[in-house]
N, CA and C of each residue as an Amber inpcrd file, in Angstrom:
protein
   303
   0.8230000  -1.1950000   0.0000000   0.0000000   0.0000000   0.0000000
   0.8670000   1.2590000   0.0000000   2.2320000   1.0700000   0.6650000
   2.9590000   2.4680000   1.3720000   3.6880000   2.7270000  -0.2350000
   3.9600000   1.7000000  -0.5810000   4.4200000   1.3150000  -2.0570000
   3.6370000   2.0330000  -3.0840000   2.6880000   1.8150000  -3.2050000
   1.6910000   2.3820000  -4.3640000   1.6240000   3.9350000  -4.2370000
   1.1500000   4.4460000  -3.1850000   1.5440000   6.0070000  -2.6920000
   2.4050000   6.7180000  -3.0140000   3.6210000   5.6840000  -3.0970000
   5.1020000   6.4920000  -3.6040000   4.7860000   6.8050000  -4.4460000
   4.7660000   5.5720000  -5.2460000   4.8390000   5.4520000  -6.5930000
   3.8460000   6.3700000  -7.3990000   2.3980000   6.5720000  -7.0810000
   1.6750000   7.1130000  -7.3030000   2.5140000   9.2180000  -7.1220000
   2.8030000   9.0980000  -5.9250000   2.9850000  10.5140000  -5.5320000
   4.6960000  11.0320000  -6.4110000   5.3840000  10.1640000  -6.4770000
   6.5080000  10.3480000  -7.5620000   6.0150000  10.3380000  -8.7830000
   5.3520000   9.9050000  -9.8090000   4.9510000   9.9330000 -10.7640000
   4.2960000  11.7700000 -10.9470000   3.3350000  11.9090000 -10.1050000
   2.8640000  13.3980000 -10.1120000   3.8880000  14.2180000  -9.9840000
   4.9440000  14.4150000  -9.3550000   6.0570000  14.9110000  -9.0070000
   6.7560000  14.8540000 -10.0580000   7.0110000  14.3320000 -10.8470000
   8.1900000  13.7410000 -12.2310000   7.3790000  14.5110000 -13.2960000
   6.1760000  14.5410000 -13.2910000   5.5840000  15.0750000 -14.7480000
   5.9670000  16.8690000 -14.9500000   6.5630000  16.8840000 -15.6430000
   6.4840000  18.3880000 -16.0810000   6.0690000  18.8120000 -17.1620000
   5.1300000  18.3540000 -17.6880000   4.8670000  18.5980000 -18.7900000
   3.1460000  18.9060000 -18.7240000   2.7640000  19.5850000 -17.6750000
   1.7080000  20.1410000 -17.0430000   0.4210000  19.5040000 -17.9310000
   0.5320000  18.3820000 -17.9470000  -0.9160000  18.1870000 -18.5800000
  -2.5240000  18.4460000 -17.8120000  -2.2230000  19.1870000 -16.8470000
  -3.5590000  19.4970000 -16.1060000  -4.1660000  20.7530000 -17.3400000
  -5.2140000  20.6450000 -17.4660000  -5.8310000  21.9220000 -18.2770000
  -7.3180000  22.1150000 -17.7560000  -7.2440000  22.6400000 -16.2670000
  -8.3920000  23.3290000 -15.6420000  -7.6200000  24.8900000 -15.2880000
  -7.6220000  25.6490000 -16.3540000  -6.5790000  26.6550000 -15.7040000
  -7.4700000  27.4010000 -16.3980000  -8.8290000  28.3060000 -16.3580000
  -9.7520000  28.6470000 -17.1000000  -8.9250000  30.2810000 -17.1280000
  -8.2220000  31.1470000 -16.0250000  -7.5570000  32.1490000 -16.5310000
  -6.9390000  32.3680000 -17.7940000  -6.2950000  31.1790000 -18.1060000
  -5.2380000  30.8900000 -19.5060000  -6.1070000  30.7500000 -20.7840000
  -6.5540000  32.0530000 -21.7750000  -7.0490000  31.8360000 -23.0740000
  -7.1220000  31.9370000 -23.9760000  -5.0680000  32.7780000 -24.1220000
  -4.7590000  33.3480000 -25.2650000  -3.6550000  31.9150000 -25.6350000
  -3.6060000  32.0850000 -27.1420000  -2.4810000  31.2140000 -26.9950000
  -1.1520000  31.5890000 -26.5740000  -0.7560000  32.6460000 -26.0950000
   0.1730000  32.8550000 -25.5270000  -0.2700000  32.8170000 -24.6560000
  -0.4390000  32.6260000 -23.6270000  -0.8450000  31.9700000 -22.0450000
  -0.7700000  30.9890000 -22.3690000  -1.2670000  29.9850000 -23.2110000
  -1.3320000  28.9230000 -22.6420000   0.1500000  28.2770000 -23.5550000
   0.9150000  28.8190000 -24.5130000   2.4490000  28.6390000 -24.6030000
   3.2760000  28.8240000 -23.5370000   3.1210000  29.6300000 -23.0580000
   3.6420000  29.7950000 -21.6560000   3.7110000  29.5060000 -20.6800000
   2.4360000  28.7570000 -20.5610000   2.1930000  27.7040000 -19.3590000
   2.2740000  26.3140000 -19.9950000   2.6080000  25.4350000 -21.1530000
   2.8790000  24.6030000 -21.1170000   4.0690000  24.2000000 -22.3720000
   4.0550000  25.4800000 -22.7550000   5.6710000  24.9050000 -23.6770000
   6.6650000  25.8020000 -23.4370000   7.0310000  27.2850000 -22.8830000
   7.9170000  27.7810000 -22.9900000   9.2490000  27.6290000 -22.0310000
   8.5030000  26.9500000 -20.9270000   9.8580000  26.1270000 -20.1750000
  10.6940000  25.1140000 -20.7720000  10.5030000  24.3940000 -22.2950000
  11.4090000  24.0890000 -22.9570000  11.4740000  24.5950000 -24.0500000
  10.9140000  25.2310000 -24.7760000  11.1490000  26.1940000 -25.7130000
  11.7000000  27.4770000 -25.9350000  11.3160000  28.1460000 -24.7060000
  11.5050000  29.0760000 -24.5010000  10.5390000  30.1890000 -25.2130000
  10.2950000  31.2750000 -24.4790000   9.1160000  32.5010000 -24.7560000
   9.0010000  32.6910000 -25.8830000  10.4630000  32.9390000 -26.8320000
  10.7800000  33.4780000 -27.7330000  10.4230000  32.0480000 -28.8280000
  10.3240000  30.5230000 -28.6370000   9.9640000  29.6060000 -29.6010000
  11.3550000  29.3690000 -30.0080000  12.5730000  29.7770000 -29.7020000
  13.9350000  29.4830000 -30.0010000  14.6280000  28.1810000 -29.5610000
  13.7340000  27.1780000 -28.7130000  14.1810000  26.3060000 -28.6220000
  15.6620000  26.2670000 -27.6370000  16.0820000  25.0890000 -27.0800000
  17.2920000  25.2810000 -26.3070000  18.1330000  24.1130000 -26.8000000
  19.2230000  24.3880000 -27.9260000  20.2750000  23.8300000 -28.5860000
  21.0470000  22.7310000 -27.3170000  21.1710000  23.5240000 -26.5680000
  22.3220000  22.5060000 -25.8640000  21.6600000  21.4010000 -24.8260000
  20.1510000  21.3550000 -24.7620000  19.2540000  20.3030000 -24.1580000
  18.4600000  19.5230000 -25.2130000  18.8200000  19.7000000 -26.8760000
  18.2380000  19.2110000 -27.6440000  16.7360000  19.5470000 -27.6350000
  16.2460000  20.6680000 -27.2450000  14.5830000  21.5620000 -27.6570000
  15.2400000  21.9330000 -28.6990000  14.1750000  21.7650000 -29.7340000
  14.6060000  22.4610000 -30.9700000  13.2980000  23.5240000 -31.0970000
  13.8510000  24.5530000 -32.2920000  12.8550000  25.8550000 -32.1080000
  11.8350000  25.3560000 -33.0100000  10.5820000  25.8810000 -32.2190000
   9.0250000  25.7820000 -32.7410000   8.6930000  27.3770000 -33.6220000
  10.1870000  28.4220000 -33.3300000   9.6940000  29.4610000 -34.1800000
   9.7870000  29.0470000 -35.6750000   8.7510000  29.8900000 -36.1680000
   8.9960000  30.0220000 -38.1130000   8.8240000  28.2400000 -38.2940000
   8.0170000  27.4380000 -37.5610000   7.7860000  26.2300000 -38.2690000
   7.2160000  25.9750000 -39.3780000   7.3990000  25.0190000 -40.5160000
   6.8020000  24.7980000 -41.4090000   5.7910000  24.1360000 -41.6450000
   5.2530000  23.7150000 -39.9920000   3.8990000  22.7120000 -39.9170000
   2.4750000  23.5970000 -39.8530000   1.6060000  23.2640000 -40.0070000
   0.4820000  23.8830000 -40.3780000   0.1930000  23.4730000 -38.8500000
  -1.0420000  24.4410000 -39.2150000  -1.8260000  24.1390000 -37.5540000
  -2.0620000  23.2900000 -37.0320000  -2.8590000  22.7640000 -37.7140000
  -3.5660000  20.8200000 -37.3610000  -2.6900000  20.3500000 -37.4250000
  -0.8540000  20.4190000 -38.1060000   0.2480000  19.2700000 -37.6180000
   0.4600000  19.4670000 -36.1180000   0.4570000  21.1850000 -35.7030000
   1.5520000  21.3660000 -34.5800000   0.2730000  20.8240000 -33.1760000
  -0.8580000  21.1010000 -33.5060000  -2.6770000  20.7060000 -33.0300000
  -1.9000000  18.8670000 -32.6960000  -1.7200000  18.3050000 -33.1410000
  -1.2960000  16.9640000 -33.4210000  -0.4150000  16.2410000 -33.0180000
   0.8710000  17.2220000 -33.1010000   2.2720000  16.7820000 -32.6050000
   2.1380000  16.8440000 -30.8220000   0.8930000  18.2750000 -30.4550000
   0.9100000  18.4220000 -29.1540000   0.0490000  17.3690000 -28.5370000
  -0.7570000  16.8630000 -28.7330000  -2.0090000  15.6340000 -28.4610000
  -1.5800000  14.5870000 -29.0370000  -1.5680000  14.1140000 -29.8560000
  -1.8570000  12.5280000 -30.3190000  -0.5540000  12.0420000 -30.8950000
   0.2900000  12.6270000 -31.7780000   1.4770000  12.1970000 -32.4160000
   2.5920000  11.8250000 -31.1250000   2.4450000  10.3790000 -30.9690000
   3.5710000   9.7870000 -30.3460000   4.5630000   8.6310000 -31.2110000
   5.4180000   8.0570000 -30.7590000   6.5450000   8.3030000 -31.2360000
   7.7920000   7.5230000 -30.1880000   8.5210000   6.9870000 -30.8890000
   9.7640000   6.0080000 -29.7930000  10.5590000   7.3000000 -29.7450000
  11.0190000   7.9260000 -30.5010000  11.6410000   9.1510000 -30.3650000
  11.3890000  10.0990000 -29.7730000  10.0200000  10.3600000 -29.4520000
   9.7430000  11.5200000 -28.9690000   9.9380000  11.9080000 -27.5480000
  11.2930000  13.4120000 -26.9110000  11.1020000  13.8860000 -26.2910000
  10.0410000  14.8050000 -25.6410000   9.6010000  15.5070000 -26.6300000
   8.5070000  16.6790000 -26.1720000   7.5000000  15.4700000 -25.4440000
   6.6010000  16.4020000 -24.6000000   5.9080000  15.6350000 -23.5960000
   4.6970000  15.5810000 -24.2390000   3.5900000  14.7410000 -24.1790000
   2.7440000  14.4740000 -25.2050000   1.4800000  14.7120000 -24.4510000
   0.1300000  15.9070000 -24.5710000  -0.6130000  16.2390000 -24.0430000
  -1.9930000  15.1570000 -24.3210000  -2.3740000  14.2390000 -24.1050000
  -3.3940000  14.2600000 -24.7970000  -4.6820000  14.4020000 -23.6420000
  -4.6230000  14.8760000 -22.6300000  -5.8450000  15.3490000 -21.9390000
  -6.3090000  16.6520000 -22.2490000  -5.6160000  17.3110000 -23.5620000
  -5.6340000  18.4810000 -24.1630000  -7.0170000  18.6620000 -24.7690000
  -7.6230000  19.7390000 -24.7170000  -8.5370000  19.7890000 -26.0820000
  -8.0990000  20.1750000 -27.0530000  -8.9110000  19.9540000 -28.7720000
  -8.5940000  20.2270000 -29.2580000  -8.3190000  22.3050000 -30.0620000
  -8.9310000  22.3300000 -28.8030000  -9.1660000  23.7060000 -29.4530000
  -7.9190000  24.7080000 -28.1970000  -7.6390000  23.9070000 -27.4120000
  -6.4300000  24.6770000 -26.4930000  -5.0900000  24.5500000 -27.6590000
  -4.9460000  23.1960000 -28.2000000  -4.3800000  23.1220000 -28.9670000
  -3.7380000  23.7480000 -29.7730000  -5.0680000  23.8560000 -30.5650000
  -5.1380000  24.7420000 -31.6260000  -4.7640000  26.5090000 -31.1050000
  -4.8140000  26.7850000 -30.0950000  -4.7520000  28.1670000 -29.7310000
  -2.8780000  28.2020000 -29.5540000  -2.5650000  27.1490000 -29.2110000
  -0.9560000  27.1390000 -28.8430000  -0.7880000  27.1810000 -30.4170000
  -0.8320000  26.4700000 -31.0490000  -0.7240000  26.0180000 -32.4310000
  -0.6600000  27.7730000 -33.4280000  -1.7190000  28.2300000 -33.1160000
  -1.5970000  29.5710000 -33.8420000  -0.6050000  30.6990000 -33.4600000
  -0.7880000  30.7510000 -32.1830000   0.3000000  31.1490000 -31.5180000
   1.7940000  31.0600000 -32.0530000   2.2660000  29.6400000 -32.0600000
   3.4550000  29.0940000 -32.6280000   3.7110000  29.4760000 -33.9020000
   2.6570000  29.7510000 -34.7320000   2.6540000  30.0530000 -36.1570000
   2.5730000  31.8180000 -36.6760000   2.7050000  32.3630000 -35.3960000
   2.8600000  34.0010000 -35.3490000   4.4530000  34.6620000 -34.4210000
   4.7470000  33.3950000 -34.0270000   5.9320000  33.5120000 -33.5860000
   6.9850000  34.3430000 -34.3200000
C-alpha cells in the first residue's frame, strides 16, 4: 500500500509537462504557450540547442500538424511531452500562436 503512494505521488512529481488543463484564466495562446511549452522552448519559440529543444519558431507545420504533434502524435523518439488530456481547441490556440511567432 505504502508502495503504491510512492509510486503514485513520484509519478505526479516527475511530470512536467503540465498536462492538467483546468486553468480557465489561460485563453490566449500565448498563455497557454507559456504555461505549457515555454519552459522548454523558450518565450521566444527558439528552442534550447544545448538540451536538444529544438525551435518551434517560423515552423513549417500547419496548424492541425503542430494541433497533433501536441495531443496525439507519439513516437519512440519523442522527447517533447505528449498532451493528450488536451482539447482540441487549447491546442489549436498554442498552435496559432506558434505560427505568429
Amino acid at each position: 500500500m505504502r508502495r503504491t503512494l510512492l509510486l503514485i505521488a513520484l509519478a505526479g512529481l516527475s511530470g512536467c509537462d503540465k498536462d492538467t488543463h483546468n486553468h480557465p484564466e489561460l485563453i490566449t495562446g500565448k498563455q497557454l504557450f507559456d504555461h505549457h511549452c515555454a519552459g522548454c522552448h523558450a518565450e521566444t519559440g527558439k528552442g534550447n540547442f544545448l538540451k536538444g529543444v529544438p525551435p518551434n519558431k517560423q515552423s513549417s507545420l500547419s496548424i492541425w500538424q503542430i494541433a497533433h504533434k501536441i495531443r496525439i502524435e507519439a513516437n519512440d523518439k519523442r522527447k517533447m511531452p505528449l498532451y493528450p488530456n488536451m482539447s482540441t481547441q487549447e491546442a489549436e490556440l498554442i498552435a496559432d500562436y506558434v505560427k505568429q511567432l
